[in-house]
MARMARTI-343774 format. One record per residue: x, y, z of N, C-alpha, C in turn. Coordinates in steps of 0.02 Angstrom, whole numbers. Layout:
<bados>
BADO   n_px   n_py   n_pz  ca_px  ca_py  ca_pz   c_px   c_py   c_pz
BADO      X      Y      Z      X      Y      Z      X      Y      Z
...
</bados>
This chain:
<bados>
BADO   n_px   n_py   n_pz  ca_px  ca_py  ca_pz   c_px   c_py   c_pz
BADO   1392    572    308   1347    516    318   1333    483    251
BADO   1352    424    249   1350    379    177   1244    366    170
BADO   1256    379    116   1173    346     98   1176    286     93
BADO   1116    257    124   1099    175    109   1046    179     11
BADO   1103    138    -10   1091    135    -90   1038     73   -101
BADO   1029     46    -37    982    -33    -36    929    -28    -99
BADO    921    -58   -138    835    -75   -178    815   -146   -150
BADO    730   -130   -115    714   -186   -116    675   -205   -148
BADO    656   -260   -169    609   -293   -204    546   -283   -171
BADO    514   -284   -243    430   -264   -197    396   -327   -209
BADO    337   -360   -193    298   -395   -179    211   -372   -195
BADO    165   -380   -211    109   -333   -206     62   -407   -211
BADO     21   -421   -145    -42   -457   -143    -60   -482   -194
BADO   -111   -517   -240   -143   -530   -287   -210   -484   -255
BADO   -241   -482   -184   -283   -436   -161   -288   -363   -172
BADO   -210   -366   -182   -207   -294   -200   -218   -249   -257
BADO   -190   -297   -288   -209   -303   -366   -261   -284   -398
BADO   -298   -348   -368   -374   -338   -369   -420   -269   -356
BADO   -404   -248   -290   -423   -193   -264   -404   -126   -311
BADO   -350   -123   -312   -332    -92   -393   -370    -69   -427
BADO   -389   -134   -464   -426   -141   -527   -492   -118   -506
BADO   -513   -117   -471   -599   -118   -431   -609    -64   -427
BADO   -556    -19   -407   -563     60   -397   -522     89   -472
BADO   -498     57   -515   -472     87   -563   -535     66   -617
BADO   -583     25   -609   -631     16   -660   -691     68   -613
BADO   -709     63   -566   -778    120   -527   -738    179   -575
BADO   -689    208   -559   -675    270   -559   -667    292   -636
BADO   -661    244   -677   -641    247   -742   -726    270   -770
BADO   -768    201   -733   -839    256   -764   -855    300   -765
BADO   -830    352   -730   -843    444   -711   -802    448   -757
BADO   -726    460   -761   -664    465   -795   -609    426   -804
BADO   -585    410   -876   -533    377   -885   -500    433   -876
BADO   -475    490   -864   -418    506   -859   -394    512   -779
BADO   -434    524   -731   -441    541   -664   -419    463   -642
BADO   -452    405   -680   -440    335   -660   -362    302   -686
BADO   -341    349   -754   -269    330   -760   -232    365   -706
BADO   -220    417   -686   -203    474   -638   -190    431   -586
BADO   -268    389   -543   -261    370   -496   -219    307   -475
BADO   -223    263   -547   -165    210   -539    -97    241   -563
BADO    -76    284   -596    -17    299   -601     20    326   -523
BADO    -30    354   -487     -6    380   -422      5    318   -379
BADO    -40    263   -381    -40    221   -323     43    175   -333
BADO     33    173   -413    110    146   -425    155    162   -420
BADO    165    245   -433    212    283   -420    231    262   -343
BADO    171    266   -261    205    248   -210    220    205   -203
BADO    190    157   -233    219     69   -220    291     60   -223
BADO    301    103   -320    398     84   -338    442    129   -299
BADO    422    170   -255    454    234   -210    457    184   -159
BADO    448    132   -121    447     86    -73    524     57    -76
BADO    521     40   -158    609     14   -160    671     43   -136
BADO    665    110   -117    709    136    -69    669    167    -24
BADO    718    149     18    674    187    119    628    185    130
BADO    601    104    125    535     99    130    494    117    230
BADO    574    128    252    553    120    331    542    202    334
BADO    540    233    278    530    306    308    453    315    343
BADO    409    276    336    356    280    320    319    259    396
BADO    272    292    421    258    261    499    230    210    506
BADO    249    170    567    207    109    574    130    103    568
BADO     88     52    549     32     54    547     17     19    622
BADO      3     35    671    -32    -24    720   -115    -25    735
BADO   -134    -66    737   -199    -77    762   -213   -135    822
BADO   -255   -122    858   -275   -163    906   -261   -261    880
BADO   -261   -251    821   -300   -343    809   -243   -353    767
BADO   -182   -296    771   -116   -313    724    -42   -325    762
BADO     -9   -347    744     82   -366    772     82   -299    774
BADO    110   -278    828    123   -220    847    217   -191    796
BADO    225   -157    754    247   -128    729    270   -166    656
BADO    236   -203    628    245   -260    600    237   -214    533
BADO    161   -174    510    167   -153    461    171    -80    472
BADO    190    -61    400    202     26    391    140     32    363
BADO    118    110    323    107    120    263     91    199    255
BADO     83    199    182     94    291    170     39    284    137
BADO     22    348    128    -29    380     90      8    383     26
BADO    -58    383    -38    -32    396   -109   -114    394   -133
BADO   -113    451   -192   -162    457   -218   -204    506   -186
BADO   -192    540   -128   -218    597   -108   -262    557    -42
BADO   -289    510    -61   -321    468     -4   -328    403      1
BADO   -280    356    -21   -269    298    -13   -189    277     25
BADO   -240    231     75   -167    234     98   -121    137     89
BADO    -89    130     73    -33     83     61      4     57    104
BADO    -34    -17    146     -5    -34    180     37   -112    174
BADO    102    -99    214    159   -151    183    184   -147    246
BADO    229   -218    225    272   -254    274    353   -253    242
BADO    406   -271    283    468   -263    261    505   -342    278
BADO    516   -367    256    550   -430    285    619   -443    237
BADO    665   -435    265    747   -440    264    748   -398    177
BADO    738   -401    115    760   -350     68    702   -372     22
BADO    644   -375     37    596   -372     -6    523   -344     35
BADO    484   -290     11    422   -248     42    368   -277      1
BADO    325   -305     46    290   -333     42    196   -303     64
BADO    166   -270     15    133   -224    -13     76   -283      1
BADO     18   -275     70    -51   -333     75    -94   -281     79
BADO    -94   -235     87   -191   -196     95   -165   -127     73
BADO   -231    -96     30   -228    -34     -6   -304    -13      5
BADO   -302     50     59   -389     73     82   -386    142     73
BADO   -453    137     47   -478    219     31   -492    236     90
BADO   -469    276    104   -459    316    162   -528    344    195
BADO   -548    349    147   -644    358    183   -671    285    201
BADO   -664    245    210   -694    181    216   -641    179    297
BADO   -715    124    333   -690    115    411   -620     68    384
BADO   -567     89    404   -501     62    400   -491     -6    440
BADO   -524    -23    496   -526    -72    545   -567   -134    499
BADO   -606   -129    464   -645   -139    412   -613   -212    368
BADO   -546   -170    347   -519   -189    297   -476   -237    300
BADO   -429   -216    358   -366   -237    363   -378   -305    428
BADO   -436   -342    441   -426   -385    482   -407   -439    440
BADO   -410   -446    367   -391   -506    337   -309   -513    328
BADO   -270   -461    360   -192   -466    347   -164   -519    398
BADO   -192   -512    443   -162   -556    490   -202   -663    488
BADO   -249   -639    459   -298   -697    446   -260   -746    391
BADO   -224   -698    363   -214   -743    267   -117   -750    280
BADO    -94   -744    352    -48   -769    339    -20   -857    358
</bados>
């Protein structure tokens, strides 16, 4: 069985970004090292997206395209949710996993 060698290009929100930064500056006031840790992990899953990004289960929700987005966990409790469209993954909402998830993610379908 041949491996698919595909890289795709990633994409990441400017929201996301943001969100990032928001939880990489809270968390930095307790600890800069726990807060470098936590963005080195979230990046680490983002650039792991560039191959087999479909390993990853669909995300569906009631108020979403039904199999439209994936996303994985990274960081122990954040989870990373993305879309795939023809060879570039496209990275719109990143939620701490303790926060109501329904919460978060109604602006994905709003902001397209």
């Amino acid at each position: 069985m041949a491996n698919d060698e595909r890289i795709y290009n990633i994409s990441i929100a400017p929201a996301v970004s943001d969100r990032m930064s928001d939880h990489f500056e809270f968390l930095a006031r307790v600890s800069v090292d726990a807060a470098d840790r936590l963005l080195a992990e979230l990046m680490e899953g983002i650039r792991s997206l560039e191959k087999m990004p479909y390993r990853n289960p669909t995300y569906n929700r009631p108020y979403l395209t039904v199999g439209k987005y994936r996303y994985m966990i990274s960081g122990k409790r954040y989870r990373i949710i993305y879309q795939i469209m023809n060879d570039t993954v496209f990275v719109d909402d990143i939620q701490d996993c303790r926060q109501d998830d329904d919460r978060l993610t109604i602006s994905l379908e709003e902001e397209e």
